[in-house]
N, C-alpha and C positions, 0 to 999 in steps of 0.2 A: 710707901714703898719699903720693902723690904731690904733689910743693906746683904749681900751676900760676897762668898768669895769669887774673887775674878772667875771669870769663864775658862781661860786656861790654865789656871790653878786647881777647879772642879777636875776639867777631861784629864790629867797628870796624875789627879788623885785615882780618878775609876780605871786611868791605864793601869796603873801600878794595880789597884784591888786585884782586877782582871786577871794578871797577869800573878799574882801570887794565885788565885785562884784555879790557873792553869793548871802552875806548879805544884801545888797540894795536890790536886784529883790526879797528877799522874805519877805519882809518887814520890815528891820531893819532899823535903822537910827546909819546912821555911823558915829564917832568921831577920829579923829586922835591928839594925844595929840603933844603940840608943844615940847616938853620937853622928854628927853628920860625916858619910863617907862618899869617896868617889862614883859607889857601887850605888845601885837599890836596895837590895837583895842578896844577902849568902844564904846561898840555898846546896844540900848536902844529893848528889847526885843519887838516883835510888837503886841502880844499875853499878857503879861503880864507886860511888859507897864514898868520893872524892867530894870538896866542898869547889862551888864554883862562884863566883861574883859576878852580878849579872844588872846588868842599864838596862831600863825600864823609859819605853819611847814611845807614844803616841804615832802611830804611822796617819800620814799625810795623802790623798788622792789628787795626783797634779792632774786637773780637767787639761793644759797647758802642753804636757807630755803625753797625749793617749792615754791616760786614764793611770798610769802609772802609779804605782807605792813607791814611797821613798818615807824610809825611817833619816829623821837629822841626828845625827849622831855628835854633838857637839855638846861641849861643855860651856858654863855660863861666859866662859872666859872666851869662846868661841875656837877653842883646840881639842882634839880629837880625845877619845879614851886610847888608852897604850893600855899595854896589858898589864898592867898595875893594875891598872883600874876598875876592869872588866872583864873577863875572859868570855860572856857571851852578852851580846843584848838583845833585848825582846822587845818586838813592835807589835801596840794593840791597835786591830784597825775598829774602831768605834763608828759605826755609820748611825745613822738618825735611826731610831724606834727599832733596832736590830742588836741580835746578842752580839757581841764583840769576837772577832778574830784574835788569836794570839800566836804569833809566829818567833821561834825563836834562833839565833843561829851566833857561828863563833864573830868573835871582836875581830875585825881584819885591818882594824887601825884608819878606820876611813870616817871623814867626817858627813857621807851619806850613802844610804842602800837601797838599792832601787831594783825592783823588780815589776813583771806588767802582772797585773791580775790575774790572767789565767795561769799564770806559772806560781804564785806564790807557793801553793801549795807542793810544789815537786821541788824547789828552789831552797825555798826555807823549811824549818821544822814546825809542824802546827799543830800546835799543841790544845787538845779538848778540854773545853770546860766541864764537861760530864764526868763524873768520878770515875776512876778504872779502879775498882775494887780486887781485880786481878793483879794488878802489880804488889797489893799489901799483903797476897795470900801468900804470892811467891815470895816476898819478902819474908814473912813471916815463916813459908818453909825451909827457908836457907838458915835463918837465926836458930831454926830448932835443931836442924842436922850441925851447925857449928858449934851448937851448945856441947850435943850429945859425945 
């Protein structure tokens, strides 16, 4: 037998990959801090140019609730992020043999967030794993006219 890392230590790792993965393709510039911080991720908005701090969550489907999403939002200490912490967190919903969902939206200081399936997508912000090569163009035409 093979000794490997725990099973919720793996899905924690591929939320987070997922979820910088988002972030890259849609224009963000990703930071990972070498030192352990509250956050996941400072990542540099690509729109407003601001850095944001951002919790990185596995989202959960309560079969219990209707089918329900619920990001837990808790720290190891079991207390909420404050905006210190976080200014936004991202739920990856990772289903069996399926690309991963990645929904992101602001900290509202709650230790969970819930929403039903069919509404994630209008609720939260979902963010594409597919590159938008368009956000880098435009970026790159604004750098030029600000140069000039």
């Amino acid at each position: 037998m093979i000794n490997t890392a725990h099973l919720s230590e793996n899905v924690g790792k591929y939320s987070e990959l997922a979820a910088r993965l988002a972030l890259l393709a849609n224009g963000w510039t990703v930071h990972q801090a070498e030192t352990d911080e509250a956050y996941d991720v400072l990542a540099k908005d690509p729109v407003s140019g601001e850095y944001a701090k951002i919790q990185i969550k596995t989202i959960r489907q309560r079969k219990d609730r209707g089918g329900d999403l619920v990001v837990y939002a808790k720290k190891g200490n079991g207390t909420t992020y404050d905006l210190a912490d976080a200014d936004y967190i991202i739920g990856v919903w990772a289903v069996e043999s399926e690309v991963p969902r990645v929904f992101m939206f602001e900290n509202r200081v709650l230790t969970e967030y819930w929403c039903a399936e069919a509404k994630a997508s209008e609720r939260w912000v979902e963010l594409s794993l597919a590159l938008n090569r368009d956000v880098y163009t435009a970026a790159t035409a604004v750098d030029s006219l600000s140069a000039a």
